[in-house]
LOVO-194041 format. One line per 8 residues: number of its first residue (from 1); their letters; for each residue x, y negated, z of N, C-alpha, C. Coordinates in steps of 0.001 Angstrom, whole numbers, plus 500000, padded with zeros to 6 digits. Example, Ala and Ser with C-alpha at 12.3 -4.5 7.8 and 13.67 -1.06 7.14 Angstrom:
<mikols>
1 = as = 513190:505690:507800:512300:504500:507800:513200:503300:507800  512850:502250:507080:513670:501060:507140:512900:499970:507870 $
</mikols>
This chain:
<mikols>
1 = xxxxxxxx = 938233:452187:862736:937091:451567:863380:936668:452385:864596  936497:451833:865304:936219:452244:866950:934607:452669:866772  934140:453957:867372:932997:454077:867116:932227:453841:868363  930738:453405:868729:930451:453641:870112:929482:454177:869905  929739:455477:870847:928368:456524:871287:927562:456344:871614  926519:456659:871384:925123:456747:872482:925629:457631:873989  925286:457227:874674:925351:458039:876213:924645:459342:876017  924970:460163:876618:924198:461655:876589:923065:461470:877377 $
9 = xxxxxxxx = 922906:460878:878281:921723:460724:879453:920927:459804:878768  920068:459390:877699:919468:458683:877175:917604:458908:877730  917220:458335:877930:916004:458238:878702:914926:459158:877662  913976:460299:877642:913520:460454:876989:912581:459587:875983  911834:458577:876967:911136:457286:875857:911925:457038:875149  913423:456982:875362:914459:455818:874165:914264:457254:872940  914296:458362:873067:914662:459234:872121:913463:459626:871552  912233:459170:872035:911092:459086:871183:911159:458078:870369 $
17 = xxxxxxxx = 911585:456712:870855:911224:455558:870299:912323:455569:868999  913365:456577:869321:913940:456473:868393:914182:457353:866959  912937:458360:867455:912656:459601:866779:911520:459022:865523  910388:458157:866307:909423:457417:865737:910029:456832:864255  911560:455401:864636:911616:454760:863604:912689:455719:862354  913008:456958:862764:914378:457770:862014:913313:458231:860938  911753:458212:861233:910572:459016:860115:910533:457652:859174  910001:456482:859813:909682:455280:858950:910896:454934:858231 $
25 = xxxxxxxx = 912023:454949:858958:913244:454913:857505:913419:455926:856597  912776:457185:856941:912859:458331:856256:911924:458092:854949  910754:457436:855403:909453:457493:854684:909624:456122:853639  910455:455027:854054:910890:453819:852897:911914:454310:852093  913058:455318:852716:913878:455118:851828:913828:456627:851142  913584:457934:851464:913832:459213:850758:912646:459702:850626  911091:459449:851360:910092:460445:851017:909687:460273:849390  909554:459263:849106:909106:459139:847497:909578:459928:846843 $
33 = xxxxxxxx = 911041:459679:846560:911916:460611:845821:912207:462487:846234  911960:462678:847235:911199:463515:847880:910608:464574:847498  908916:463604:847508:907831:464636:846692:907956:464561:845619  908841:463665:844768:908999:463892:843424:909607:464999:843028  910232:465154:843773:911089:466477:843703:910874:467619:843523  909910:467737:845243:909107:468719:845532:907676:469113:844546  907030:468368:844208:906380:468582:842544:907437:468967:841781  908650:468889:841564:908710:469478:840018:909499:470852:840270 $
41 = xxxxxxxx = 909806:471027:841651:910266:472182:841678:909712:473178:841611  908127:472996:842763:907209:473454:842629:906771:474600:841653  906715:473580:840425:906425:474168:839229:906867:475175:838230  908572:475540:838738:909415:476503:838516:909320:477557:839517  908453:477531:840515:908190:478684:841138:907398:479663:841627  907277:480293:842151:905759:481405:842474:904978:480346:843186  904903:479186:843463:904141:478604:844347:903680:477051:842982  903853:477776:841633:903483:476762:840715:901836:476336:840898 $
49 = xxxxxxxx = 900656:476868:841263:899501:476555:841254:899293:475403:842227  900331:475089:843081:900492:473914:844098:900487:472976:843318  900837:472201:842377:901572:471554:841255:900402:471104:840519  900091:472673:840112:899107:472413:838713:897768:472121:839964  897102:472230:841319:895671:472043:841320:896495:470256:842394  897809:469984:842395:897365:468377:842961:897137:467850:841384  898064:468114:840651:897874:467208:839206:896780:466568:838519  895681:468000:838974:894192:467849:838707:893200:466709:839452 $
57 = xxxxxxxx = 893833:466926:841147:893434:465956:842356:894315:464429:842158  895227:464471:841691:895706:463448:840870:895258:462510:839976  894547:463460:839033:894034:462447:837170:892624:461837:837939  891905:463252:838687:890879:462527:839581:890854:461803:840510  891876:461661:841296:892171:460203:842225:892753:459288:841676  893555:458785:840728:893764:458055:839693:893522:456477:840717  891966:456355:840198:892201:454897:840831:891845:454376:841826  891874:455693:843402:891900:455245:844288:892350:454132:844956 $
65 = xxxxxxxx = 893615:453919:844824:894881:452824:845550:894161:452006:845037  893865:451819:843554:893212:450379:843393:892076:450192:844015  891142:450550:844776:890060:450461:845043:890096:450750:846395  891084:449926:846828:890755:450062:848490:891428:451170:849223  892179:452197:848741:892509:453129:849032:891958:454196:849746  892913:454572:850773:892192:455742:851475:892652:455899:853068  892547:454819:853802:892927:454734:855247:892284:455876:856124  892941:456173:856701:893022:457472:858261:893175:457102:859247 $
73 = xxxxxxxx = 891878:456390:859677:892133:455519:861137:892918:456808:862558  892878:458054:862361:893473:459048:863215:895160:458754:863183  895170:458607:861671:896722:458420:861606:897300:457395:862034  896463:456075:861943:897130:454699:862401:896868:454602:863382  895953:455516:864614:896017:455079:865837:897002:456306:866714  898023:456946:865994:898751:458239:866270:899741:457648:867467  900617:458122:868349:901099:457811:869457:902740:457525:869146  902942:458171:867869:903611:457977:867065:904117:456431:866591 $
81 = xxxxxxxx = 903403:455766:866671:903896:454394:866464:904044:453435:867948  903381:453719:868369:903430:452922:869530:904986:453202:870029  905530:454273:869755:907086:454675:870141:907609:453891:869311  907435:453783:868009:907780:452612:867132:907913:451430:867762  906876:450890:868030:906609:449354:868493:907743:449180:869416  907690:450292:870525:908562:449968:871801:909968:449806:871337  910599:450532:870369:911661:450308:869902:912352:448979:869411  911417:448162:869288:911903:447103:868555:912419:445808:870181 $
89 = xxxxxxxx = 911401:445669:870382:909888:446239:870616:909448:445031:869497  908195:445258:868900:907141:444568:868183:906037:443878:868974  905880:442709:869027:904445:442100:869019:903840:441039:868326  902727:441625:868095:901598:440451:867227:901168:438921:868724  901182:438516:867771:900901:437308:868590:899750:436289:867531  898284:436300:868106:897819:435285:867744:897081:434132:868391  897650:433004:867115:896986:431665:867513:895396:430807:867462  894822:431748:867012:893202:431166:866518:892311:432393:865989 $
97 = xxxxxxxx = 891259:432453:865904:889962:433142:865679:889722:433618:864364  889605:434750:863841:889703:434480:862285:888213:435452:862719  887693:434706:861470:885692:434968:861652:885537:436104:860660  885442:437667:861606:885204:438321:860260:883887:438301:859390  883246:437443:859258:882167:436803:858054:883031:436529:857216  884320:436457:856934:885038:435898:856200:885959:436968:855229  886674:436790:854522:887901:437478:854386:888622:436509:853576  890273:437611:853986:891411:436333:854636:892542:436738:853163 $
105 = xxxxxxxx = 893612:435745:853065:894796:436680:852625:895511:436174:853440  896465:436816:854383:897498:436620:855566:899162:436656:854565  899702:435331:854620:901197:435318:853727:901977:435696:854700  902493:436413:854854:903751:437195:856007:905225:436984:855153  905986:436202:855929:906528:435699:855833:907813:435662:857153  909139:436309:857146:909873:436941:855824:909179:437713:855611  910157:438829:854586:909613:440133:853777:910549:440946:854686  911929:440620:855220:913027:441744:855804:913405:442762:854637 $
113 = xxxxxxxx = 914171:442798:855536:914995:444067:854489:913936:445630:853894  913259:446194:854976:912382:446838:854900:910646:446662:855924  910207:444997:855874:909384:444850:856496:908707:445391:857634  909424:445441:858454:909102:446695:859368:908000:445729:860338  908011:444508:860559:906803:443842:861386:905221:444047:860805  905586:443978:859293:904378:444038:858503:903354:445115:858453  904711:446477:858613:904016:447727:858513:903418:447968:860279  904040:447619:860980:903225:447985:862493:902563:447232:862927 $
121 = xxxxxxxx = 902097:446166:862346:901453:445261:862692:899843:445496:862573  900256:445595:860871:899098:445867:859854:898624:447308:859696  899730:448133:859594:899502:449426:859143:899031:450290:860124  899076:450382:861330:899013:450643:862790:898544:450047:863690  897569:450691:864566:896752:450145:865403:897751:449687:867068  899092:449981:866770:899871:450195:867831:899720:449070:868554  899934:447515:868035:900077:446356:868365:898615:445911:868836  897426:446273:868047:896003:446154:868637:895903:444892:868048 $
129 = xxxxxxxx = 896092:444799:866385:895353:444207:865348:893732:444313:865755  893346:445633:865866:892113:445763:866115:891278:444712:866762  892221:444612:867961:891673:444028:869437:891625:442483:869509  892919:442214:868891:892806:440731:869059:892063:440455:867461  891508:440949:866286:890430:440127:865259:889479:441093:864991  888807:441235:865876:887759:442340:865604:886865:441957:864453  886368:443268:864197:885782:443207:862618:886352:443007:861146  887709:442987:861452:888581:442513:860343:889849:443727:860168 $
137 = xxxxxxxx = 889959:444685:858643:890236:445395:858392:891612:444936:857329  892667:445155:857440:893897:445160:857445:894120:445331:856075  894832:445147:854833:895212:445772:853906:896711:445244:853526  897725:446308:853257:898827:445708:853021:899573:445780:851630  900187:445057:851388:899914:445087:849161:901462:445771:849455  901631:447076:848486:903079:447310:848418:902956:447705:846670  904449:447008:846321:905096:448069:845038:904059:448928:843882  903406:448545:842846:902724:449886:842196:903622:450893:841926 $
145 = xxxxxxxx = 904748:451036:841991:905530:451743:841599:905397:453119:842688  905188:453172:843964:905596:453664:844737:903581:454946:844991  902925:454319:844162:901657:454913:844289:901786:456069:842664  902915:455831:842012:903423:456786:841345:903757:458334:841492  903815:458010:843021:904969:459192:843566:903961:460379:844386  903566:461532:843094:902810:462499:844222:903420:462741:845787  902134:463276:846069:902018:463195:847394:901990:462510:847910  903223:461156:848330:903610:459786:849012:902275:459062:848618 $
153 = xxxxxxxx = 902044:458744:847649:901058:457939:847549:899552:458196:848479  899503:459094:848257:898411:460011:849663:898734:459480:851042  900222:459600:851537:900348:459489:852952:900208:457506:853212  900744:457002:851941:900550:455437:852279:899165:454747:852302  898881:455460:850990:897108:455104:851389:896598:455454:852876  897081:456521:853439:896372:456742:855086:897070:455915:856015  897433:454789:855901:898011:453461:856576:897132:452165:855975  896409:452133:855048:895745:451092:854283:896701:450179:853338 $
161 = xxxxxxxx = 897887:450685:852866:898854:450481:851521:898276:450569:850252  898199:448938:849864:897064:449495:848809:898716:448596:847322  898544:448746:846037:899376:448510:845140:899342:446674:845365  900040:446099:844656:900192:444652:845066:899746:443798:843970  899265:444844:842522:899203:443905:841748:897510:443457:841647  897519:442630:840805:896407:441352:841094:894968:442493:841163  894643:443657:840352:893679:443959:840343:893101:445050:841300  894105:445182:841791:893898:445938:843406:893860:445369:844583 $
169 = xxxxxxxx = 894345:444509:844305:894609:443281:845767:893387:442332:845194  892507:442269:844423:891288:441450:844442:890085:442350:844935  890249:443358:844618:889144:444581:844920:888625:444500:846499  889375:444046:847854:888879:444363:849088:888345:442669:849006  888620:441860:848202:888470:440436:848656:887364:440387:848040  886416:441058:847100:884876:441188:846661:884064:441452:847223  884472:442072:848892:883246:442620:849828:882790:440573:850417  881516:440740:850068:880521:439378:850318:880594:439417:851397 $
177 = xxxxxxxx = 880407:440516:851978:879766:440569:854009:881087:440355:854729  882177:439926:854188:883702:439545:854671:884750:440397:855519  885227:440722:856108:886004:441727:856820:886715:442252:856596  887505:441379:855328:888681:441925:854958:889744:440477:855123  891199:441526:855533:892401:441058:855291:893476:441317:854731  893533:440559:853333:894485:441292:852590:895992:440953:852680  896793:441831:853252:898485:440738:853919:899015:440931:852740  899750:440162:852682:901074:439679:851078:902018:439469:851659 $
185 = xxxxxxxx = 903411:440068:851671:904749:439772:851936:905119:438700:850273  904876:437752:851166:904714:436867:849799:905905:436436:848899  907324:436355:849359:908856:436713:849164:908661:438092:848121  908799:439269:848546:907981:440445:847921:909484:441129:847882  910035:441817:846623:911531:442441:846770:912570:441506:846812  912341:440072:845933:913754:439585:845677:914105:438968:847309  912934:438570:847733:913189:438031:848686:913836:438898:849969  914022:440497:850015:914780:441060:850412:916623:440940:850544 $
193 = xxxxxxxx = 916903:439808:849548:917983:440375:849270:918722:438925:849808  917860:438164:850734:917916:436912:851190:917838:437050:853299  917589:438430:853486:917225:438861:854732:918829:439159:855712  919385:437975:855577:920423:438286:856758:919962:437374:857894  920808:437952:858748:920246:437814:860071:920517:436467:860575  920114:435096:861099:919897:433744:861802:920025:432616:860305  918736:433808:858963:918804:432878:858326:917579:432601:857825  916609:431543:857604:915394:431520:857298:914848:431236:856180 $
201 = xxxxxxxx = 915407:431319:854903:915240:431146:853764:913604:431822:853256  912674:431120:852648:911501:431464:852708:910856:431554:850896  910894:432550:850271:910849:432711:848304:908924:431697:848477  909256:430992:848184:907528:430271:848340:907009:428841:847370  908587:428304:846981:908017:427257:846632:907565:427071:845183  907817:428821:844051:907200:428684:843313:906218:429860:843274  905868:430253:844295:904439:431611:844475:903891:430980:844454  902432:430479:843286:901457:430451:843514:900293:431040:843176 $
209 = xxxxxxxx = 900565:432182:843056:899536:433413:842347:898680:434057:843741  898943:434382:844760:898184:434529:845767:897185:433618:845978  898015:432077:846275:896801:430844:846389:895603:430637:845342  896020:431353:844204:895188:431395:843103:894298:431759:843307  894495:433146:843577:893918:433944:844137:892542:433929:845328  893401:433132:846099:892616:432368:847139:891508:432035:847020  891906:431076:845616:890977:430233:845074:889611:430823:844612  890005:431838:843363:889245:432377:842719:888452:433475:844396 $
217 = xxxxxxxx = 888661:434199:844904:887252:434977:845795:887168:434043:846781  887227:432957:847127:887115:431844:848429:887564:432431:849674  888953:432806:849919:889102:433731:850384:890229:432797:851264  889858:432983:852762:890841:431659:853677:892142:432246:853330  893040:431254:853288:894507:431607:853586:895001:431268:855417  895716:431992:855737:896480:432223:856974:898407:432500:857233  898384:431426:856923:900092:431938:857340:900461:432535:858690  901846:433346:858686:902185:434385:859125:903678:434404:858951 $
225 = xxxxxxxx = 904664:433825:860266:905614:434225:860348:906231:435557:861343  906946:436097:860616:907787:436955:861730:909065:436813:862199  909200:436435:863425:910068:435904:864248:911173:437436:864160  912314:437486:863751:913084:438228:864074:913341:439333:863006  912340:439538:862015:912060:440157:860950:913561:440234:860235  914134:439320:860291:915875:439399:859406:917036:439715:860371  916409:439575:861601:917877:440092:862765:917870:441558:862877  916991:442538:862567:916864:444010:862433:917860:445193:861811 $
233 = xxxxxxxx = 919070:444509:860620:919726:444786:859920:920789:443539:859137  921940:444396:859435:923223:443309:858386:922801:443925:856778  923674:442716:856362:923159:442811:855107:924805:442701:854211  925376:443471:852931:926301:442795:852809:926207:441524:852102  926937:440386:852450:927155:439121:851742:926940:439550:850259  926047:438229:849966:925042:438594:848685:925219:437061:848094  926272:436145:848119:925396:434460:848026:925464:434862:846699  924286:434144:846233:923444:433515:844832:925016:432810:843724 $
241 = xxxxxxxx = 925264:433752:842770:925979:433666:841851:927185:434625:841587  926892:435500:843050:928010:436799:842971:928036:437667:842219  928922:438185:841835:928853:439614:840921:927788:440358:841475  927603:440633:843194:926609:441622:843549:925449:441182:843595  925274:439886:843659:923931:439500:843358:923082:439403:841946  924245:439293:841520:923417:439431:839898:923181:440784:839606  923908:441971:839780:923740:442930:839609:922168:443552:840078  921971:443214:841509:921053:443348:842360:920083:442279:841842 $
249 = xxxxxxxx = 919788:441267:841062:918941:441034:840776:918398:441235:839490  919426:441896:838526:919393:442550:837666:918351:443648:837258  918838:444620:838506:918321:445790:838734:916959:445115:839124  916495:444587:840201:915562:444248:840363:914674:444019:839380  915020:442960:838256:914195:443206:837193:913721:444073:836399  914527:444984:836452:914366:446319:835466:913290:447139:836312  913352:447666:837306:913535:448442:838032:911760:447916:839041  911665:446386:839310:910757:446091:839752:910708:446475:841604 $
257 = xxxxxxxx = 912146:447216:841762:912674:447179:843473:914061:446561:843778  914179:445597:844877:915619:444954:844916:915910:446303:845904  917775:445994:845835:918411:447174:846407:919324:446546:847226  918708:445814:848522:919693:445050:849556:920801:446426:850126  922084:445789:850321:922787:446459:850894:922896:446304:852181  921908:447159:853051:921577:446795:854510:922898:447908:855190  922583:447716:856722:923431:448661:857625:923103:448098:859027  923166:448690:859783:922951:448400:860992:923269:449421:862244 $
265 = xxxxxxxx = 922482:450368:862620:922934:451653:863711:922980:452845:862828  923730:454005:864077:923338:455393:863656:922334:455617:864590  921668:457019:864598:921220:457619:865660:922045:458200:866615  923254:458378:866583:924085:459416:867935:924798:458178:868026  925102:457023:867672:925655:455973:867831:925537:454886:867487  926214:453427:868118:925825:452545:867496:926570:451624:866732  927701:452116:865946:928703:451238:864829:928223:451279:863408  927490:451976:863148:927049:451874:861443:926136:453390:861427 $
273 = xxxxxxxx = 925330:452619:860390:923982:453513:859838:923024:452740:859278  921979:453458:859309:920964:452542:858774:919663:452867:859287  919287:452947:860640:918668:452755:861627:918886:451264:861967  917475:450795:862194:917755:448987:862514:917919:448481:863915  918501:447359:864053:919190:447408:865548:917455:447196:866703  917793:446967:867518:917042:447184:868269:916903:445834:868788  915905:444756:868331:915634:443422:868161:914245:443513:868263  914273:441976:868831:912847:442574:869532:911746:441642:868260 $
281 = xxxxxxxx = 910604:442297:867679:909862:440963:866138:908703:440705:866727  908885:439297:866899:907669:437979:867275:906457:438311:865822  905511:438903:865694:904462:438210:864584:903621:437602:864712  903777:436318:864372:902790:434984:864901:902175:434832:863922  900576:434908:864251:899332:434630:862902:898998:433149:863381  898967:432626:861912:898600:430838:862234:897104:431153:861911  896807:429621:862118:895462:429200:862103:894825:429035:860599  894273:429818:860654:893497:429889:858663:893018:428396:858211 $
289 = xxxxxxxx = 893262:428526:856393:893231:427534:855764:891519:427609:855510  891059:426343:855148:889489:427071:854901:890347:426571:853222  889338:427586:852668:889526:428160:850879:887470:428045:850175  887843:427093:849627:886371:427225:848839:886352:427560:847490  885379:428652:847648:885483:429384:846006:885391:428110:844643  886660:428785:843787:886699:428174:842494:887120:429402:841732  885831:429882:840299:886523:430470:839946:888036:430238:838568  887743:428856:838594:889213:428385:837219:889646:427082:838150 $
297 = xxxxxxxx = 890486:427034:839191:891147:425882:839786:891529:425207:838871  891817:423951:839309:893014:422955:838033:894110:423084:838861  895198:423282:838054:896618:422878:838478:896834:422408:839424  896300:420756:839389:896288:420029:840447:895668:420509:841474  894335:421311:841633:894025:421680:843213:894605:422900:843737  895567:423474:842659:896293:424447:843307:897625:424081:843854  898196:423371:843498:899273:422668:844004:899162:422005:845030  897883:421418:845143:897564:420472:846278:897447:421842:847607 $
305 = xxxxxxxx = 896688:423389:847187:896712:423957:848069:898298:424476:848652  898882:425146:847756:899965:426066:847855:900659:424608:848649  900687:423398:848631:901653:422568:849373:900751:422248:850737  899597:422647:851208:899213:422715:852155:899149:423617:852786  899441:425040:852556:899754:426127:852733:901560:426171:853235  902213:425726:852486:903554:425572:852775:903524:424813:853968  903146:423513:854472:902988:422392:855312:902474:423739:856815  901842:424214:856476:901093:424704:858069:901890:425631:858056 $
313 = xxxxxxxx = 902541:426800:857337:904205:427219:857622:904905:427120:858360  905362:425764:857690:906126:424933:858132:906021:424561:859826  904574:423877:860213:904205:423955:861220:904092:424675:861943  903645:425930:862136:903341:427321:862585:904890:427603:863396  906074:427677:861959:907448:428067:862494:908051:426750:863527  907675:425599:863423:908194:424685:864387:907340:424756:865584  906474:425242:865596:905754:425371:866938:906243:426478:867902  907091:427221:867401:906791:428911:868316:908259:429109:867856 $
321 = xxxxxxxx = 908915:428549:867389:910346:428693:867122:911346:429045:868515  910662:427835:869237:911758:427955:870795:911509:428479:871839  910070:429631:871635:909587:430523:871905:910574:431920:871850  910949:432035:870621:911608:432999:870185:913311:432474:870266  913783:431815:870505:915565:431501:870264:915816:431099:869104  914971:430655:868793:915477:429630:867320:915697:428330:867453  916685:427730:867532:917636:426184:867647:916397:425002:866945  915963:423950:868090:914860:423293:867398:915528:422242:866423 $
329 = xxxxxxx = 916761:422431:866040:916957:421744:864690:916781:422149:863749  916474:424216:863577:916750:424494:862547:914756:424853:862187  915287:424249:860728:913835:424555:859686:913667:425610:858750  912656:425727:858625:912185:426941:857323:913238:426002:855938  913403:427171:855457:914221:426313:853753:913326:426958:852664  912583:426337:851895:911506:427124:850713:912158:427470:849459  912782:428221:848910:913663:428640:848065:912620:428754:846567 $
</mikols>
């Protein structure tokens, strides 16, 4: 295999921008496992009191993540991402007014291989979330698994990463005075393993636990596609009934993380690695659903929502599709 180099004369911005995303792949795929590490080694050495006084800051932070976490607006407005953004490059793009008297749940939609629109969008002031919905504070649901992991769990909370399951992700949607937005990669892991590139397959048509959700704090829904979110990384061929897909969805169950087999760049070159290519992600916020509090929906008015929710999707991606290079024959597919 023929390899191709990076040029030696590389512009210093490109080698920031590319310094930026080598941490965020660092930080999805090895920091967890990481500080796990680093705790237990810790503890076998002269530097054991490190260990024993987080453990303590530990049992007592306990149920931070659930409760909103612990955001570091210093950290999400760091210069550090904006080198991010340029890399892709990333932009938010919105279509309508969201009233922070309100609070929202935003379905983002794909998930990607490692959501990388979601996290700079939401997680980072880089794109100027701020600017275009003022008064409205960001929250992004990841993995409980991953708020497991001393230390890591500290640095994700200072992005506003809060756990995904129902009783943490209802906690910001209880503030009355409104100003919250809680985003859901609503696909979530399996739907990772569906992220190859010029394909739009969307895990939705039996989620309806968010809309529930909806229901119960009256809380608008807003769909949210990301344009380009699956062209970022190859994936290996995965179709639905393969040995590797079952395996991989296997694991997934156990395990509660899918394990796409991505690839895309190196850093000193560009034939293979797993640095993501350099594609540029559209994130287009649609126009919010209005949501009136129920706290026990019937079936029927949840279905009636989640298929009106799907419908403005639907719409959203046919509107702004040929915006981005997407063929106006081709449609969202709801899996």
């Amino acid at each position: 295999m023929k390899i191709d180099f990076a040029p030696v004369d590389v512009p210093l911005q490109r080698r920031l921008q590319t310094a930026a995303v080598v941490q965020w792949v660092f930080c999805f795929l090895g920091l967890a496992p990481t500080c796990i590490i680093l705790f237990l080694y810790l503890i076998f050495t002269r530097f054991w009191l490190i260990s024993v006084l987080y453990a303590i800051w530990w049992y007592y932070d306990y149920d931070t993540p659930a409760r909103g976490g612990r955001r570091v607006p210093f950290l999400c407005g760091m210069k550090m991402w904006e080198h991010m953004r340029d890399y892709f490059p990333i932009k938010l793009v919105k279509t309508a007014d969201l009233d922070p008297r309100n609070n929202y749940i935003l379905g983002f939609h794909p998930h990607g291989v490692l959501v990388a629109g979601a996290f700079t969008n939401f997680c980072t002031f880089a794109t100027g979330f701020p600017q275009l919905f003022p008064g409205l504070t960001s929250y992004l649901l990841m993995l409980p698994l991953w708020f497991r992991a001393p230390f890591f769990r500290d640095y994700i909370m200072c992005a506003g990463l809060i756990p995904s399951d129902k009783e943490s992700a209802s906690y910001p949607l209880r503030k009355r005075r409104g100003g919250t937005a809680v985003v859901i990669a609503v696909g979530g892991a399996p739907e990772a393993l569906d992220a190859h590139p010029g394909t739009f397959n969307v895990l939705l048509a039996n989620k309806k636990g968010f809309v529930k959700m909806a229901m119960e704090h009256g809380a608008h829904l807003v769909p949210v596609f990301s344009f380009g979110e699956n062209e970022v990384f190859d994936q290996v061929e995965n179709p639905r009934g393969t040995w590797l897909r079952w395996i991989q969805e296997r694991l997934q169950s156990i395990m509660g993380i899918s394990l796409p087999l991505f690839h895309a760049r190196g850093i000193f070159q560009y034939s293979f690695g797993l640095m993501p290519y350099r594609q540029p992600i559209h994130t287009v916020v649609g126009r919010p659903i209005k949501v009136e509090k129920k706290l026990r929906p019937t079936a029927e008015e949840l279905d009636a929502l989640h298929q009106l929710y799907m419908d403005e999707l639907s719409n959203l991606f046919d509107e702004h599709k040929g915006n981005y290079g997407v063929d106006k024959d081709v449609h969202l597919n709801f899996v």
